[in-house]
DRENGU-394119 format. One record per residue (C-alpha): x, y, z. Coordinates in steps of 0.1 Angstrom, whole numbers. Example, Ala and Ser with C-alpha at 12.3 -4.5 7.8 and 13.67 -1.06 7.14 Angstrom:
% DRENGU-394119
@c1: 123&c2: -45&c3: 78 .
@c1: 137&c2: -11&c3: 71 .
//
This chain:
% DRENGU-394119
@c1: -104&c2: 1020&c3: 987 .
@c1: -84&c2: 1045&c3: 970 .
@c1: -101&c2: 1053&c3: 932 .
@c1: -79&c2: 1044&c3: 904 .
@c1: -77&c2: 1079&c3: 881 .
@c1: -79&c2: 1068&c3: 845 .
@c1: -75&c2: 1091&c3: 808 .
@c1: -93&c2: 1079&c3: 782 .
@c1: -82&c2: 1083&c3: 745 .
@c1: -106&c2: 1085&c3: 717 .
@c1: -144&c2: 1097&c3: 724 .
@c1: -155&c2: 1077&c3: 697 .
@c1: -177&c2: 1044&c3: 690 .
@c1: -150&c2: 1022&c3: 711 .
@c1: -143&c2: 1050&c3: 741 .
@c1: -182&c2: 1053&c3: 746 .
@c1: -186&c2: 1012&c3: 753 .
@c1: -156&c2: 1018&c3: 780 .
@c1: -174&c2: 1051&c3: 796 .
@c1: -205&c2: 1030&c3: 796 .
@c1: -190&c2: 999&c3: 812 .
@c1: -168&c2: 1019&c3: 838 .
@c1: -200&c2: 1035&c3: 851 .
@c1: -207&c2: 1000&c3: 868 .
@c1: -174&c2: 991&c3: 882 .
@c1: -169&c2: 1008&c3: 917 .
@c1: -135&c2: 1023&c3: 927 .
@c1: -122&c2: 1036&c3: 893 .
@c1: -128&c2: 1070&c3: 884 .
@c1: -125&c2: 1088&c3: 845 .
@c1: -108&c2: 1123&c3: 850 .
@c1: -96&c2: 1129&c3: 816 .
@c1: -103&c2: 1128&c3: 777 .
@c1: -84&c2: 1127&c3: 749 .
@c1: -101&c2: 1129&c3: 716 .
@c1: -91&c2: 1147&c3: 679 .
@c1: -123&c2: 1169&c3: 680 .
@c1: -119&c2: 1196&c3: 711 .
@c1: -158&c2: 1201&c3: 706 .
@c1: -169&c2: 1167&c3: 706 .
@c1: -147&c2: 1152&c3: 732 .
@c1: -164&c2: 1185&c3: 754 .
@c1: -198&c2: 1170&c3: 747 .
@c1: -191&c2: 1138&c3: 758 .
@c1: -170&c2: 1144&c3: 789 .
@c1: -199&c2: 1167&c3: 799 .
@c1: -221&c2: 1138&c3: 798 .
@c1: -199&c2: 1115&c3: 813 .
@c1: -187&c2: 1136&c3: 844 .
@c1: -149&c2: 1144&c3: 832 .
@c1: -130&c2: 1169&c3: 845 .
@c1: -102&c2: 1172&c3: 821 .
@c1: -102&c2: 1175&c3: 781 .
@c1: -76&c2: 1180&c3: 758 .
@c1: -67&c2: 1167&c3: 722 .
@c1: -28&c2: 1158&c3: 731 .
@c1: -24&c2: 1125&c3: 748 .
@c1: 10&c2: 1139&c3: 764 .
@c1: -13&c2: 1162&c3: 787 .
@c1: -29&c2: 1137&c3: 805 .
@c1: 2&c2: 1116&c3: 809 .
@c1: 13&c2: 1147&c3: 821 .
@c1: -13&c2: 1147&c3: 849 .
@c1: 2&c2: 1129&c3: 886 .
@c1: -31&c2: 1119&c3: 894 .
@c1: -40&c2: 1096&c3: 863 .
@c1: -28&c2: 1058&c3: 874 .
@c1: -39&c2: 1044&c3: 841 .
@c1: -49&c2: 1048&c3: 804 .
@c1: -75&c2: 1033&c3: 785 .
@c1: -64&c2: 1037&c3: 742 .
@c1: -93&c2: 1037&c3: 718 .
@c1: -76&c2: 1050&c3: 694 .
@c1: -70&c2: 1042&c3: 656 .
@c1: -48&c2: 1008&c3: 651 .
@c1: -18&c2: 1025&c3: 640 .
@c1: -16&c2: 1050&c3: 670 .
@c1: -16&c2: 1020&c3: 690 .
@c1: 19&c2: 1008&c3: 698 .
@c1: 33&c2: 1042&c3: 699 .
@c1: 7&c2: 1052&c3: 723 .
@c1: 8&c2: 1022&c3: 744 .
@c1: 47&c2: 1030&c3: 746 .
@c1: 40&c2: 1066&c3: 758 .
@c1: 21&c2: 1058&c3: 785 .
@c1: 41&c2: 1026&c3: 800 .
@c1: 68&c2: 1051&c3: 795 .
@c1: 50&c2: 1082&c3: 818 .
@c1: 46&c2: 1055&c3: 844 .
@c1: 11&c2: 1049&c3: 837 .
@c1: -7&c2: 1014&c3: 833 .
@c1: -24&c2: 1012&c3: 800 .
@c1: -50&c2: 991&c3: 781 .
@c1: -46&c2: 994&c3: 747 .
@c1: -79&c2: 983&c3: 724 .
@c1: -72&c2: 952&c3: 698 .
@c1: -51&c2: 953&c3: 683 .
@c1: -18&c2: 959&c3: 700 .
@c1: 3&c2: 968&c3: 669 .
@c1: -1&c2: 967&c3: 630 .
@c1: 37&c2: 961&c3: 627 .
@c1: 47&c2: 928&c3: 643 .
@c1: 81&c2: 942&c3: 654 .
@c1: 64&c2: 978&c3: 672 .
@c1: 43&c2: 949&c3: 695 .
@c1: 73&c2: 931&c3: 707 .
@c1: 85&c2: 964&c3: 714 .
@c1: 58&c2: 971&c3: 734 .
@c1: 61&c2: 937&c3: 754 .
@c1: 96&c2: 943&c3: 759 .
@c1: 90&c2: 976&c3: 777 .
@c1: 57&c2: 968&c3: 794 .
@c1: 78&c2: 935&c3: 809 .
@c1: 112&c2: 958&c3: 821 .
@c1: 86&c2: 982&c3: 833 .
@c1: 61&c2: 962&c3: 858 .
@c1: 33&c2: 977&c3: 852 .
@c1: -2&c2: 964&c3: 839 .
@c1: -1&c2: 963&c3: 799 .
@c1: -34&c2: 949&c3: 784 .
@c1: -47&c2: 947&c3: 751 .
@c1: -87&c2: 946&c3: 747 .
@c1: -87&c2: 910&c3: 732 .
@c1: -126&c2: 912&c3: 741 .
@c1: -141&c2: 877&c3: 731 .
@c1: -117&c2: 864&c3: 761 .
@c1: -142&c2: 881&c3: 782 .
@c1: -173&c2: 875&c3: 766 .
@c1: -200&c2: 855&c3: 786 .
@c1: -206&c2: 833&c3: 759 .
@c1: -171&c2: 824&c3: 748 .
@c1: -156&c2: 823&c3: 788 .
@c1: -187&c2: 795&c3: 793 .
@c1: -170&c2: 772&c3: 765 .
@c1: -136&c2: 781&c3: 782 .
@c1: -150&c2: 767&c3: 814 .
@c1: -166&c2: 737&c3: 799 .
@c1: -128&c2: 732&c3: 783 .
@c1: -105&c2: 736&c3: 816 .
@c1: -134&c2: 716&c3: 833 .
@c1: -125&c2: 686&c3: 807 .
@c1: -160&c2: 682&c3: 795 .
@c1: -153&c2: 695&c3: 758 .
@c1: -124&c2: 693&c3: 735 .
@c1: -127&c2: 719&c3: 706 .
@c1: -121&c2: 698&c3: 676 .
@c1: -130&c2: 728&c3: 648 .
@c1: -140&c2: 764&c3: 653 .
@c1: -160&c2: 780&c3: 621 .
@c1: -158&c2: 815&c3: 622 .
@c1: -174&c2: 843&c3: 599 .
@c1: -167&c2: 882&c3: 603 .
@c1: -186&c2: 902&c3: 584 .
@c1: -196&c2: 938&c3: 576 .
@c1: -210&c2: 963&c3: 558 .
@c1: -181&c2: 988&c3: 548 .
@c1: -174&c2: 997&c3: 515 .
@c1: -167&c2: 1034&c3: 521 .
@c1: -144&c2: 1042&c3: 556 .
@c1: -172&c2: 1045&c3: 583 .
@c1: -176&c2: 1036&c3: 616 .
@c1: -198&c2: 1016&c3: 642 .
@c1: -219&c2: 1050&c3: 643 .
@c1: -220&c2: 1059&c3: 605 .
@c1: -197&c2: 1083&c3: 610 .
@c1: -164&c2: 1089&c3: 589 .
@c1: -135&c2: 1073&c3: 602 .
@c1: -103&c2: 1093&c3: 598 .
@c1: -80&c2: 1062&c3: 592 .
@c1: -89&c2: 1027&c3: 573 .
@c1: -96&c2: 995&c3: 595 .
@c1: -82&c2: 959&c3: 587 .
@c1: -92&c2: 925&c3: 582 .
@c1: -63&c2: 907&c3: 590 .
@c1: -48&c2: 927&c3: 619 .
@c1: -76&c2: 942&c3: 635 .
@c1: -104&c2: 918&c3: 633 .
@c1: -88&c2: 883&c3: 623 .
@c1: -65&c2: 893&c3: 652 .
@c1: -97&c2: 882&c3: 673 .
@c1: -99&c2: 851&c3: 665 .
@c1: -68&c2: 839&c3: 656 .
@c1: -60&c2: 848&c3: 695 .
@c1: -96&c2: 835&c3: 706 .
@c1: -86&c2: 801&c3: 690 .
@c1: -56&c2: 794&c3: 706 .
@c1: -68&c2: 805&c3: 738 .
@c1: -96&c2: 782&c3: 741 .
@c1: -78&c2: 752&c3: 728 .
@c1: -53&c2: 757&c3: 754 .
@c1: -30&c2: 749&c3: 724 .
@c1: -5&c2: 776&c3: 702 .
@c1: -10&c2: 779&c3: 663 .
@c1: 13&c2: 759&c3: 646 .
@c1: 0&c2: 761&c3: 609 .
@c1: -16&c2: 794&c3: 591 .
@c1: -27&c2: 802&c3: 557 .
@c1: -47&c2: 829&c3: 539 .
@c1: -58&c2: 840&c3: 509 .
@c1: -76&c2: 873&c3: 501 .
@c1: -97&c2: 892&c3: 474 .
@c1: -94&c2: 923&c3: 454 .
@c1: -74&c2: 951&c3: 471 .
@c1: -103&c2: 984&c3: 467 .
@c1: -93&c2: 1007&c3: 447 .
@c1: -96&c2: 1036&c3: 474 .
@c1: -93&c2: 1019&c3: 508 .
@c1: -64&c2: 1001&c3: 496 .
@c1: -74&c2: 969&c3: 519 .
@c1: -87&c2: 937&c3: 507 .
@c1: -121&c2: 935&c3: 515 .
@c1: -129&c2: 894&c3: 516 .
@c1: -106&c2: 874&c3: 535 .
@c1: -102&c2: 837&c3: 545 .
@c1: -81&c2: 821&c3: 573 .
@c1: -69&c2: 784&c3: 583 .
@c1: -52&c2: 773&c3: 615 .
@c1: -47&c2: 743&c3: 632 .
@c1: -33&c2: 739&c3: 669 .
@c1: -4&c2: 722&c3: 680 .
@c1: -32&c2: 695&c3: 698 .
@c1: -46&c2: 691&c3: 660 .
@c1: -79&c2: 715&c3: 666 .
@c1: -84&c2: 737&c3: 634 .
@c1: -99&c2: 770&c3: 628 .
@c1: -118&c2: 783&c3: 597 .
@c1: -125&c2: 819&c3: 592 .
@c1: -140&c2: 842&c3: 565 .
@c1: -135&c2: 879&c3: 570 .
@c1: -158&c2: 906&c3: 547 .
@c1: -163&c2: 942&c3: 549 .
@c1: -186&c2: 932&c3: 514 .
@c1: -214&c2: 914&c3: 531 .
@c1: -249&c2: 931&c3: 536 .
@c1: -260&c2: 917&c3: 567 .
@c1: -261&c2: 902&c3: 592 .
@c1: -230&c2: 917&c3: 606 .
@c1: -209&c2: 911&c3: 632 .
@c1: -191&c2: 876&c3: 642 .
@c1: -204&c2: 843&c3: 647 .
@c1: -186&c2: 816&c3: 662 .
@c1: -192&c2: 777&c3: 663 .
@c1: -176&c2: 755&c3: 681 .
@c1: -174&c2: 718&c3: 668 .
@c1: -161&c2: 695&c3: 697 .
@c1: -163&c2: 662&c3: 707 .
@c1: -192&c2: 664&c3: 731 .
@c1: -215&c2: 692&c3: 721 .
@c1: -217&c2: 724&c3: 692 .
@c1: -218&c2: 756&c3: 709 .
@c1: -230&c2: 791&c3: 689 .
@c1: -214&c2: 822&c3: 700 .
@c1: -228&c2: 856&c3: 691 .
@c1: -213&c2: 883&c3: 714 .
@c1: -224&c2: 876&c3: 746 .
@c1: -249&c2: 851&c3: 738 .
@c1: -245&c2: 812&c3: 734 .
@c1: -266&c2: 789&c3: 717 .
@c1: -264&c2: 749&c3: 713 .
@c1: -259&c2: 738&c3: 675 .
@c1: -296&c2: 738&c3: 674 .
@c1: -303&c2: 771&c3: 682 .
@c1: -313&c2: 766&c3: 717 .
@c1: -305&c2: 790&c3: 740 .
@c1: -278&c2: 789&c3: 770 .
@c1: -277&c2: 809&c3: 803 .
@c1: -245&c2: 822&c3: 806 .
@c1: -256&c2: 850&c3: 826 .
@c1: -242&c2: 835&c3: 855 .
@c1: -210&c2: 831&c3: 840 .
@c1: -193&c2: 864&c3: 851 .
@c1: -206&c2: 897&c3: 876 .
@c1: -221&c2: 908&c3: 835 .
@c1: -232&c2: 900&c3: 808 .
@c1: -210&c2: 932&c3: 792 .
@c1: -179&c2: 921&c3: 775 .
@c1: -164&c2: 952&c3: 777 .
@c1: -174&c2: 958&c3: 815 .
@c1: -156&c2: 922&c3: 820 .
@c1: -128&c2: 935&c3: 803 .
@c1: -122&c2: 967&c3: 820 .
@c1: -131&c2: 945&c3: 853 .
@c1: -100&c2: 921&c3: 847 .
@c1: -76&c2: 954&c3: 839 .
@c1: -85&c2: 977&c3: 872 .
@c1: -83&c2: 946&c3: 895 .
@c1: -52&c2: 933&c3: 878 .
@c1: -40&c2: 969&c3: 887 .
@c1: -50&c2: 967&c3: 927 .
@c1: -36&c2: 931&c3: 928 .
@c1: -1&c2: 941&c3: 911 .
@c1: -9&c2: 910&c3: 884 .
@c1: -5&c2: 902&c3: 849 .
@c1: -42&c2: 908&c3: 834 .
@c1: -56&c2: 880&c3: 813 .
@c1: -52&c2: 889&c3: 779 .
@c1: -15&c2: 907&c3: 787 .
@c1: 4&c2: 923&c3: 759 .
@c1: 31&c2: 889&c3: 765 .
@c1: -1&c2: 861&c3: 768 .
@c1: -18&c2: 879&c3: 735 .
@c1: 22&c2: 885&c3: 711 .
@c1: 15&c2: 849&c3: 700 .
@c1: -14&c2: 863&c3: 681 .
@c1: 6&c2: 888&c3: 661 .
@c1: 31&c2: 866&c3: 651 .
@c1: 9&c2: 845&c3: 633 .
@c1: -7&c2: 878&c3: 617 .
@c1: 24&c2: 887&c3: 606 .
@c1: 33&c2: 855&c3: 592 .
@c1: -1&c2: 856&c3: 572 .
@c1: 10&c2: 895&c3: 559 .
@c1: 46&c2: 880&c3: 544 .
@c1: 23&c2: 856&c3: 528 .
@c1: -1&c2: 876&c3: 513 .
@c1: 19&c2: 899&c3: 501 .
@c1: 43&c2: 865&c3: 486 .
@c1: 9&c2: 865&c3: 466 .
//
């Protein structure tokens, strides 16, 4: 089995979970990294094995041998990015989310559909043992989602990231991590978003985000989705999903499941691992050797953005 050749972009938080998953997946070999910080991205392709370093995206799309491109870079490098590398002929995976302008995603669609190549974006929770289980239990016909309560929360009042470093850009609620959920939701009900509101807090004063958020969707099948968003709240952090359906209440915390009473749920028989991320890069490298369209496609996951960018004109309506 020929290796597929991958560049990595962005030696940070994100691009470390990817080096750590693709050290399990067979056949698929890291040969170059991009990152910002010459020094740093050294240190870490040292440690993973990589040949190539450079801070310039362009020179590893310049290199024959990469087949494909893994972005972890920050949101509003992402559609450009993602363009630049369907463009050089490579297959790319960009992280969530896939634009922060509706109109640079459908861009991206357009290309990555003219182009026929693989063009993913890393909706994770698609993968995730725990939330693929409820999928199952859904296609199998033995639960209906009637609600899914959601909370994403986080400690982040200054710009840092999922190592306490500095971040050299600002995250965001609605299109980074409602974009989750919102795409989560419609997926597991089988059933597009037909009805969407939101409401925010205070914009802060230096990050010039909102920091509280709330979200409401309903499906067209009449499932609806509440969500609360904070980058105020002092722990726990993360996301924690329930699922309210017609036969059972299923808890979702990464990649663990847990009936409405706490009880735990083996799910680790639910996919090859119990690592999201793994799962994730799984479904884009054998998407690539099959000549497929990957679950969670830039076309499967554009519903998603539309209803985030419905939600901006509102917001900003006031």
């Amino acid at each position: 089995m020929k290796p597929i050749k991958v560049a990595l972009a962005g030696a940070g938080a994100f691009g470390i979970k990817h080096l750590d998953g693709i050290r399990h997946i067979d056949g698929v070999e890291v040969v170059s990294l991009i990152s910002r910080d010459l020094e740093k991205t050294r240190e870490v392709a040292a440690k993973y094995g990589i040949g190539h370093v450079t801070t310039e995206l362009a020179d590893s799309l310049a290199l024959k041998e990469v087949d494909a491109v893994i972005l972890c870079t920050p949101t509003q490098m992402h559609a450009s990015q993602t363009l630049a590398c369907l463009r050089a002929g490579k297959h790319v995976q960009v992280e969530i989310p896939l634009c922060d302008v509706l109109k640079d995603g459908e861009e991206v669609a357009q290309v990555a559909e003219q182009s026929g190549l693989v063009a993913m974006c890393g909706h994770t929770r698609r993968f995730n043992p725990s939330h693929q289980y409820v999928h199952n239990e859904v296609t199998a016909g033995r639960f209906n989602i009637q609600q899914m309560d959601v909370q994403t929360y986080f400690f982040r009042r200054s710009n840092m990231n999922a190592l306490g470093q500095p971040r050299s850009w600002t995250d965001h609620l609605l299109w980074h991590h409602a974009a989750h959920t919102v795409d989560l939701f419609a997926y597991q009900c089988g059933s597009p978003v037909v009805k969407a509101n939101a409401i925010q807090g205070p914009i802060h004063p230096t990050l010039g985000i909102a920091m509280d958020m709330s979200i409401q969707l309903k499906a067209a099948n009449g499932a609806i989705c509440t969500l609360s968003l904070s980058f105020n709240n002092d722990g726990p952090l993360g996301t924690f999903f329930r699922y309210i359906g017609d036969s059972a209440t299923y808890i979702a915390r990464y990649d663990d499941l847990f009936t409405g009473k706490e009880e735990k749920i083996d799910v680790s028989g639910v996919a090859v691992s119990m690592n999201g991320i793994e799962l994730q890069d799984r479904e884009f490298f054998s998407a690539i050797r099959e000549g497929r369209q990957p679950n969670s496609s830039v076309a499967s996951v554009l519903p998603c953005y539309r209803v985030l960018h419905e939600l901006e004109l509102h917001l900003n309506a006031g």
